[in-house]
mmCIF file as Biopython writes it, N, C-alpha, C and O atoms, coordinates in Angstrom:
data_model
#
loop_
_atom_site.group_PDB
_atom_site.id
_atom_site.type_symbol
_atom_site.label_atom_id
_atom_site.label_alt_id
_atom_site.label_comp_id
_atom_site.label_asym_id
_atom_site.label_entity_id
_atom_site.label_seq_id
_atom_site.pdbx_PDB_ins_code
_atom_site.Cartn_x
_atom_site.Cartn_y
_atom_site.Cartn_z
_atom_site.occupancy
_atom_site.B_iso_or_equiv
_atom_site.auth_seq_id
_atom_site.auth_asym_id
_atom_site.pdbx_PDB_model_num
ATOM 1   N N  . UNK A ? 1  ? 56.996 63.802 -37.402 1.0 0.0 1  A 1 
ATOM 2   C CA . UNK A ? 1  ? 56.977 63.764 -35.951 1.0 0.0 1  A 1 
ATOM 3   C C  . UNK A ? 1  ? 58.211 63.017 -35.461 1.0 0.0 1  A 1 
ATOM 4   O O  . UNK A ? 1  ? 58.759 62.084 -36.046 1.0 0.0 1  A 1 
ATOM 5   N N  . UNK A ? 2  ? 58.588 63.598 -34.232 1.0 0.0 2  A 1 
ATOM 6   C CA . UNK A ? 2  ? 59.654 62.765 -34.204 1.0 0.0 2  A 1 
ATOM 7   C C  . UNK A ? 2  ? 59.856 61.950 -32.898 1.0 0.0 2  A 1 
ATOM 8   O O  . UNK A ? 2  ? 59.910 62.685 -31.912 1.0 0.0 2  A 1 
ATOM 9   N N  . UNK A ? 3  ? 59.966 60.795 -32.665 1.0 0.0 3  A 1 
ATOM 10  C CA . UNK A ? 3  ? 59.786 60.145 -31.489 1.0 0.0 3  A 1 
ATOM 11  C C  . UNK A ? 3  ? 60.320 60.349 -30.242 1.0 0.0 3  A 1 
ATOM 12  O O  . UNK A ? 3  ? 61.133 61.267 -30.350 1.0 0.0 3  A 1 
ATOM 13  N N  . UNK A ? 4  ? 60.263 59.899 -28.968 1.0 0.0 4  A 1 
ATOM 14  C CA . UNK A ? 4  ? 61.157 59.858 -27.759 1.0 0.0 4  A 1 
ATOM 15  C C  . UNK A ? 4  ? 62.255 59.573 -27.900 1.0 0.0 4  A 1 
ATOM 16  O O  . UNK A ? 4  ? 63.217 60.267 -27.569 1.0 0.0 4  A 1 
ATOM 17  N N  . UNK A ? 5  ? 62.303 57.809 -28.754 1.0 0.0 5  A 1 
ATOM 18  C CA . UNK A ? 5  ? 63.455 57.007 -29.055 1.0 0.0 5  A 1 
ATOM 19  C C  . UNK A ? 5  ? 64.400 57.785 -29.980 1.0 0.0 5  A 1 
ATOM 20  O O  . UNK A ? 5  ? 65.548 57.351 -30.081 1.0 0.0 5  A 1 
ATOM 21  N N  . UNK A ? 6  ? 64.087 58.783 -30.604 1.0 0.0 6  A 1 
ATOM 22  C CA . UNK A ? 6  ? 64.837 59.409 -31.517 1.0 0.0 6  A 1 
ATOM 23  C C  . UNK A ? 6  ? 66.709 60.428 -30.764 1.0 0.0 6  A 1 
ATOM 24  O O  . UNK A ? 6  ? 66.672 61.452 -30.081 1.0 0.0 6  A 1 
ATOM 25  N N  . UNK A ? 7  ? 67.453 60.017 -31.009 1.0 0.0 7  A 1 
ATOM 26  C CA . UNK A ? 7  ? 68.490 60.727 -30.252 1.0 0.0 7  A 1 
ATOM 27  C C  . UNK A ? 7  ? 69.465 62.048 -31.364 1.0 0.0 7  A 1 
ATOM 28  O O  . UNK A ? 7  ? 70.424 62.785 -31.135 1.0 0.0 7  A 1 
ATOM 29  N N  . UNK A ? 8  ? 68.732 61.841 -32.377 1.0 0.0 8  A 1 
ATOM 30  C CA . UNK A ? 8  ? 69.026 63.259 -33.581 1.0 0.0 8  A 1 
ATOM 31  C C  . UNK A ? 8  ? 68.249 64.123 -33.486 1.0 0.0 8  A 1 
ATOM 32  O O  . UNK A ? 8  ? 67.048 63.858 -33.530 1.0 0.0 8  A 1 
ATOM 33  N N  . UNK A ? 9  ? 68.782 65.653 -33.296 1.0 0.0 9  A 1 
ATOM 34  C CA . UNK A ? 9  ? 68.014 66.893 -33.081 1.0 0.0 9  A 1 
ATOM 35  C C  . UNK A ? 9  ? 68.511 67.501 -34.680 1.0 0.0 9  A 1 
ATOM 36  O O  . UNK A ? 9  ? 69.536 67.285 -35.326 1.0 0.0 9  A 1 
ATOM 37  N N  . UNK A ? 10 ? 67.439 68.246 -34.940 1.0 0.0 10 A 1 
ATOM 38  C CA . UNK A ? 10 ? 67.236 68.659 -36.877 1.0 0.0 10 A 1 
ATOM 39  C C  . UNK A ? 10 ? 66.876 69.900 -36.128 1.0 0.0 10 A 1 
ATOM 40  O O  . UNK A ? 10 ? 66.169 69.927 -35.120 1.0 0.0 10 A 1 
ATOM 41  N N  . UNK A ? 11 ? 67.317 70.713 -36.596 1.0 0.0 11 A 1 
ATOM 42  C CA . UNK A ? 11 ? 67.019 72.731 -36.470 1.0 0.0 11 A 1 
ATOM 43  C C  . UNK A ? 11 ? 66.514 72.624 -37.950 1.0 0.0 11 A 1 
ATOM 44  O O  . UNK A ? 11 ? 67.038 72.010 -38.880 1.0 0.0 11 A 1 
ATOM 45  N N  . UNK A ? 12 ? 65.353 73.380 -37.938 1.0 0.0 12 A 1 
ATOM 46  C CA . UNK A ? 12 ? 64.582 73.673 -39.241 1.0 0.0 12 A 1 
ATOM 47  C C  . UNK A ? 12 ? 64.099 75.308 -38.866 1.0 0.0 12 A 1 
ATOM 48  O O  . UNK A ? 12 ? 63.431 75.726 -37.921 1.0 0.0 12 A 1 
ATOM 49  N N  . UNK A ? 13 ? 64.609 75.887 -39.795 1.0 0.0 13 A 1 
ATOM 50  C CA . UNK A ? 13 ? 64.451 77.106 -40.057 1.0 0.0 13 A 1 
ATOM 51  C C  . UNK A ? 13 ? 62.972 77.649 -40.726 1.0 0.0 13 A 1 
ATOM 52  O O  . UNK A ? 13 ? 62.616 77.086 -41.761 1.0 0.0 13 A 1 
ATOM 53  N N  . UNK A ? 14 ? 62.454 78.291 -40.390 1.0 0.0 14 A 1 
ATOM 54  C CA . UNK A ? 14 ? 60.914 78.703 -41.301 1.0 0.0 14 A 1 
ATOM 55  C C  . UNK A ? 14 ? 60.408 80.103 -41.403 1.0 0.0 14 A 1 
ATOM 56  O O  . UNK A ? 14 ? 60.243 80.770 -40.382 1.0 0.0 14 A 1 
ATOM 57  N N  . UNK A ? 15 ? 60.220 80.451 -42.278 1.0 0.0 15 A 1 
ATOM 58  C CA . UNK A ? 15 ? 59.135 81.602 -42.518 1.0 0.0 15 A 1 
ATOM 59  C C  . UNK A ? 15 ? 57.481 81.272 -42.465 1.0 0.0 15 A 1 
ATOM 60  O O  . UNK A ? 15 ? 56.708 80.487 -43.015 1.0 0.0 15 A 1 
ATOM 61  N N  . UNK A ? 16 ? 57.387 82.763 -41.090 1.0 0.0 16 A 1 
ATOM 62  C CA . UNK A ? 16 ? 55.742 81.953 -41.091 1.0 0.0 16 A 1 
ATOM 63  C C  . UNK A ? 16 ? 55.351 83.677 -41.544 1.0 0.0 16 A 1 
ATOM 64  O O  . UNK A ? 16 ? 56.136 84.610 -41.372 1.0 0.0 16 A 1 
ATOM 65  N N  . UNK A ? 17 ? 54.374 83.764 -41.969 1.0 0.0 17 A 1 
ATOM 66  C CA . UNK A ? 17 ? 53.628 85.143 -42.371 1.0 0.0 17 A 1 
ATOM 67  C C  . UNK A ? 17 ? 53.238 85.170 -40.863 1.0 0.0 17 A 1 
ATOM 68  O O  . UNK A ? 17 ? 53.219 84.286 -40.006 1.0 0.0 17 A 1 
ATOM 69  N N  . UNK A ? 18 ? 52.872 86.776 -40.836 1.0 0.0 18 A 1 
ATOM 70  C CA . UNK A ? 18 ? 52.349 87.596 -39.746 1.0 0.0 18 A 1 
ATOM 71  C C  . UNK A ? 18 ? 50.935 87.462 -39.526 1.0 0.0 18 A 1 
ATOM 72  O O  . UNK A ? 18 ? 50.465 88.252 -38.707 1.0 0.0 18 A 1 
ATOM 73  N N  . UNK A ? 19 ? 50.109 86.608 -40.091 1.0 0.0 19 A 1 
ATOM 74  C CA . UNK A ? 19 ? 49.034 86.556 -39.075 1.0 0.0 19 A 1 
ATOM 75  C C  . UNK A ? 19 ? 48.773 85.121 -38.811 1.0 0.0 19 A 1 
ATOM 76  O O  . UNK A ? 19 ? 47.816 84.670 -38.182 1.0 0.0 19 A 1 
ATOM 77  N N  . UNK A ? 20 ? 49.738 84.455 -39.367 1.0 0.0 20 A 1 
ATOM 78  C CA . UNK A ? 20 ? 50.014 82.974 -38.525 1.0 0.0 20 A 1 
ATOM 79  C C  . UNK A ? 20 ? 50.586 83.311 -37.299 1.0 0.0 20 A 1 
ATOM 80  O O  . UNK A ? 20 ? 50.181 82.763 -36.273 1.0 0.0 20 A 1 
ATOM 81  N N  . UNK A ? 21 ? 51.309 83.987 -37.279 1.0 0.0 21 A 1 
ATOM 82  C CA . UNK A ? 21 ? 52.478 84.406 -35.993 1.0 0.0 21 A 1 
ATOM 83  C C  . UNK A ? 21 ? 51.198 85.333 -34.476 1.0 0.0 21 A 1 
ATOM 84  O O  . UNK A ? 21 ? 51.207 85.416 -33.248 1.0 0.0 21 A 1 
ATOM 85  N N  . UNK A ? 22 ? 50.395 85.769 -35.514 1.0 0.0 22 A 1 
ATOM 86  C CA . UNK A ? 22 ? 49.377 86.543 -34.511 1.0 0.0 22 A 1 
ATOM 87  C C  . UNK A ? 22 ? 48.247 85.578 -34.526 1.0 0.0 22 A 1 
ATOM 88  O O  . UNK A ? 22 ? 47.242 86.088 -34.032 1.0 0.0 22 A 1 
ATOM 89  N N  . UNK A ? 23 ? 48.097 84.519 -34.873 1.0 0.0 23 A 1 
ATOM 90  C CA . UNK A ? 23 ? 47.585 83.242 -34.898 1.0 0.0 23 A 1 
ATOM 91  C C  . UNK A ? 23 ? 47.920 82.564 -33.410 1.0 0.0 23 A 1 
ATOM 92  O O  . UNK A ? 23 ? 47.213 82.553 -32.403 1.0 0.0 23 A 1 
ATOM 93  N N  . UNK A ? 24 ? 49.303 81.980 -33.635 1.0 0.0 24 A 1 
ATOM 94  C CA . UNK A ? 24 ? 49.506 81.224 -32.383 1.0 0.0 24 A 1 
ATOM 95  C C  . UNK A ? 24 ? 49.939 82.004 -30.773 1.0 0.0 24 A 1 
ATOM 96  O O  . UNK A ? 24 ? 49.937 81.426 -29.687 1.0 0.0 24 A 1 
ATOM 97  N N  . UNK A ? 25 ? 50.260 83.339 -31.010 1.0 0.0 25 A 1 
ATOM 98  C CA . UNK A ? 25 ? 49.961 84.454 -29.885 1.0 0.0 25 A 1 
ATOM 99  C C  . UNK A ? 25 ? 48.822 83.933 -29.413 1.0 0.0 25 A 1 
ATOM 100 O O  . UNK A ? 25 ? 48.764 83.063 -28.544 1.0 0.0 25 A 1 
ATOM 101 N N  . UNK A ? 26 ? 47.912 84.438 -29.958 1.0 0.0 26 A 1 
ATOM 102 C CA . UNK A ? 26 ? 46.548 84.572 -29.877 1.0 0.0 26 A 1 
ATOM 103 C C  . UNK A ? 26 ? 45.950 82.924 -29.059 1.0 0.0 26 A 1 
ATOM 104 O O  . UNK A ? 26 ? 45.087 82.655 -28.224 1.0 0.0 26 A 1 
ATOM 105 N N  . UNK A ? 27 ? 46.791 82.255 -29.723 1.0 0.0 27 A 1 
ATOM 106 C CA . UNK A ? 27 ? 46.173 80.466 -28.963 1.0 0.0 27 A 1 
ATOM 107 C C  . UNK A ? 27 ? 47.015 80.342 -27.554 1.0 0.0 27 A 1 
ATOM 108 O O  . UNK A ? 27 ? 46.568 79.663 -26.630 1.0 0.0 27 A 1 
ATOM 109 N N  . UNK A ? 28 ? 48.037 80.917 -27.474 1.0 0.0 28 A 1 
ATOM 110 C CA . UNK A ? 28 ? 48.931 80.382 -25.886 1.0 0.0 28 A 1 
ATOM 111 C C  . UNK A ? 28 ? 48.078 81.736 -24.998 1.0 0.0 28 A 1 
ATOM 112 O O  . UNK A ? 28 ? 47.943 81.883 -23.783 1.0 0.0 28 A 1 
ATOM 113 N N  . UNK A ? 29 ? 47.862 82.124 -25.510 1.0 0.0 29 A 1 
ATOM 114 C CA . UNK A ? 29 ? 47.133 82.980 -23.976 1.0 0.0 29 A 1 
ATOM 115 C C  . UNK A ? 29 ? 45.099 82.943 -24.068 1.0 0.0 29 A 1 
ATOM 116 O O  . UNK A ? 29 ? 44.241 83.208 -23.226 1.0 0.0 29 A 1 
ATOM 117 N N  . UNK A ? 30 ? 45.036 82.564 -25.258 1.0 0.0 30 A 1 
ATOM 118 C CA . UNK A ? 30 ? 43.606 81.966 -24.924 1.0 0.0 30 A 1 
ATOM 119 C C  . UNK A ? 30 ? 43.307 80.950 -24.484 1.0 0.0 30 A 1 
ATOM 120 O O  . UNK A ? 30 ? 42.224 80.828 -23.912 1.0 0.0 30 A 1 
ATOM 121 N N  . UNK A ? 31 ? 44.275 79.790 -24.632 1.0 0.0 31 A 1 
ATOM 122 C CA . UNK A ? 31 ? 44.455 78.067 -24.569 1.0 0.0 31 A 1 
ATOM 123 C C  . UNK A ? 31 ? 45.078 77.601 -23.365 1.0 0.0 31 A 1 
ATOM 124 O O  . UNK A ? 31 ? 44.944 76.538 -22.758 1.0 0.0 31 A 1 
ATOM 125 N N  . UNK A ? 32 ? 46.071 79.011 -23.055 1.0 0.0 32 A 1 
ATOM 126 C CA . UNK A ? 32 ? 46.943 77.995 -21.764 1.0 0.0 32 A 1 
ATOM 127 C C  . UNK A ? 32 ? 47.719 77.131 -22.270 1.0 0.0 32 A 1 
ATOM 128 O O  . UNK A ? 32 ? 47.757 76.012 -21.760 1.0 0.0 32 A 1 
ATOM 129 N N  . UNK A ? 33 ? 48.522 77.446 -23.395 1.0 0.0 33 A 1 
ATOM 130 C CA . UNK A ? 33 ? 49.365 76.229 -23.906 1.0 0.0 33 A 1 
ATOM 131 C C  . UNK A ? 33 ? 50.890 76.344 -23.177 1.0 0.0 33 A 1 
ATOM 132 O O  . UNK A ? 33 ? 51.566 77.350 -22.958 1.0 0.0 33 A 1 
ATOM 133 N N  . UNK A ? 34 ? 51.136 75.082 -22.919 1.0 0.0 34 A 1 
ATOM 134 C CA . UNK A ? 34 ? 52.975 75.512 -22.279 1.0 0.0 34 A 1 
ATOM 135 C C  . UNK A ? 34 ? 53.751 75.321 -22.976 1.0 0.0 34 A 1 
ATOM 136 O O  . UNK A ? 34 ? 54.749 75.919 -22.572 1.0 0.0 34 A 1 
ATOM 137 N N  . UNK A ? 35 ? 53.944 74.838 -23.822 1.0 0.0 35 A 1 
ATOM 138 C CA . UNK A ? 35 ? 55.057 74.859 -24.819 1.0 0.0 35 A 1 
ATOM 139 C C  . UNK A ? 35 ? 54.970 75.230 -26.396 1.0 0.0 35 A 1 
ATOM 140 O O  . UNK A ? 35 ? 54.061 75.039 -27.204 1.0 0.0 35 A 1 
ATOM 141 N N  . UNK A ? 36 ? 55.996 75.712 -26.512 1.0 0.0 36 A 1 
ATOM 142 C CA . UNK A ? 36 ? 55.557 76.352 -28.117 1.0 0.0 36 A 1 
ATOM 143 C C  . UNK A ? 36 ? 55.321 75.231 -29.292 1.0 0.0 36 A 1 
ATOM 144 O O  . UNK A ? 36 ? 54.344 75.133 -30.033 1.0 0.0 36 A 1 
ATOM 145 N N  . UNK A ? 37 ? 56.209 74.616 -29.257 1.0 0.0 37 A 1 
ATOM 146 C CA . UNK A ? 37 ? 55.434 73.003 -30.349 1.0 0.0 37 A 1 
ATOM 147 C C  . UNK A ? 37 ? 54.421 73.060 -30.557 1.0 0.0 37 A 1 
ATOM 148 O O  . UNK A ? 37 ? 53.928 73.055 -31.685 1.0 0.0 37 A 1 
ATOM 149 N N  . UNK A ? 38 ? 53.436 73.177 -28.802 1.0 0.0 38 A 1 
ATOM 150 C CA . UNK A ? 38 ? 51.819 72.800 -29.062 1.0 0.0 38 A 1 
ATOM 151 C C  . UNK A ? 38 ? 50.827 73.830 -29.446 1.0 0.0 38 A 1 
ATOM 152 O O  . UNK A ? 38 ? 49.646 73.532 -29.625 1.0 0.0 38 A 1 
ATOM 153 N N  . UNK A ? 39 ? 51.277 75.026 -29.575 1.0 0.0 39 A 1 
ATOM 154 C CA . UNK A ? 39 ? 51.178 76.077 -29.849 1.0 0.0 39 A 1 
ATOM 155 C C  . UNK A ? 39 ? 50.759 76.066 -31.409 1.0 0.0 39 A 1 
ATOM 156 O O  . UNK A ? 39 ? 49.622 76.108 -31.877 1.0 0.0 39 A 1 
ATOM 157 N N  . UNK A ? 40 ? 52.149 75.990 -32.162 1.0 0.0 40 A 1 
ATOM 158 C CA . UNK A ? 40 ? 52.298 75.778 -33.283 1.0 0.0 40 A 1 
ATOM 159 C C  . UNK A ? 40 ? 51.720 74.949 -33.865 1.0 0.0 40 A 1 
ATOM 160 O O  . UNK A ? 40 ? 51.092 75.466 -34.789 1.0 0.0 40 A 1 
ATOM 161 N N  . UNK A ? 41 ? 51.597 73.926 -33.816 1.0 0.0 41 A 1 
ATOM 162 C CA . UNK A ? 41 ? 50.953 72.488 -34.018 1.0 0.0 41 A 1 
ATOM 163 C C  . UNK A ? 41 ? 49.130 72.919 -34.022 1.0 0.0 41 A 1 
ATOM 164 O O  . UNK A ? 41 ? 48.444 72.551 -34.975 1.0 0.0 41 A 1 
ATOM 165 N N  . UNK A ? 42 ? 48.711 73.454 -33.240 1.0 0.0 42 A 1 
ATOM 166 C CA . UNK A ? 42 ? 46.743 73.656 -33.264 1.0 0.0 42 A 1 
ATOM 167 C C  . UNK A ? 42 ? 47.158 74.499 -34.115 1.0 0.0 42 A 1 
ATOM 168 O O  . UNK A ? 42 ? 47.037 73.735 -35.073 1.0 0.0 42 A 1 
ATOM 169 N N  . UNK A ? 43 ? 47.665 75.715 -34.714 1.0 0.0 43 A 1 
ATOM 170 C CA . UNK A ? 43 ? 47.814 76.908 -35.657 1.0 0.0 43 A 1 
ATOM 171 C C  . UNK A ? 43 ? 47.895 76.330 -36.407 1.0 0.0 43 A 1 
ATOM 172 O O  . UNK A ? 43 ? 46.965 76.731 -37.107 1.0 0.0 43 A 1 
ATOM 173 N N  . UNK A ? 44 ? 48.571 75.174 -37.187 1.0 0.0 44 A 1 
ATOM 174 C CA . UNK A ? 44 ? 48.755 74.770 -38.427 1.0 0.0 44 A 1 
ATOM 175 C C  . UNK A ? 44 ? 47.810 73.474 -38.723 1.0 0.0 44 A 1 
ATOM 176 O O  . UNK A ? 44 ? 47.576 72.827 -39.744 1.0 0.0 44 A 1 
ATOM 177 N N  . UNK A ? 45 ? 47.499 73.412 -37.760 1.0 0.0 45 A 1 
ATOM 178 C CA . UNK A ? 45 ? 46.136 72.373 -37.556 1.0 0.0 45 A 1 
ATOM 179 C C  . UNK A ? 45 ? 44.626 72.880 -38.282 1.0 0.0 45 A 1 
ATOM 180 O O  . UNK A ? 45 ? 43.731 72.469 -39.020 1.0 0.0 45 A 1 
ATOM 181 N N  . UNK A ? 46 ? 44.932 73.729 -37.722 1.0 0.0 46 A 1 
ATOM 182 C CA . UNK A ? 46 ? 43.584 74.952 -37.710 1.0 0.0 46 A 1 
ATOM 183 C C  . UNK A ? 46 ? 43.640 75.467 -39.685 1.0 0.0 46 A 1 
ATOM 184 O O  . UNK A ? 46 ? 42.659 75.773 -40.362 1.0 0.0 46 A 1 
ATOM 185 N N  . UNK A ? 47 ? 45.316 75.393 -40.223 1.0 0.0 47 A 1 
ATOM 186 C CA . UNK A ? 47 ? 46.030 75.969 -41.865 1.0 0.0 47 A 1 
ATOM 187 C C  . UNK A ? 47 ? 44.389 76.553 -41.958 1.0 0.0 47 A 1 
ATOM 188 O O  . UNK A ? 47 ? 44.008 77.169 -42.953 1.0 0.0 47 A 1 
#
């Protein structure tokens, strides 16, 4: 996780399989989520 105080941005590249990807679809328009982080984050929560 990375903090507020933090002033280094890291690009991380990933392969997610296709029904993780139809996973977190599936949570921003059932959930109302606004940003993709939080999106991602309950999907891999959920692994």
């Amino acid at each position: 996780m990375v903090s507020d105080d933090d002033d280094e941005l890291v690009a991380v590249e990933v392969e997610l399989p296709r029904e993780l990807l139809a996973e977190i679809d599936e949570l921003a328009v059932l959930e109302g989520y606004e940003t993709p982080s939080a999106v991602v984050q309950e999907a891999l929560d959920r692994g």
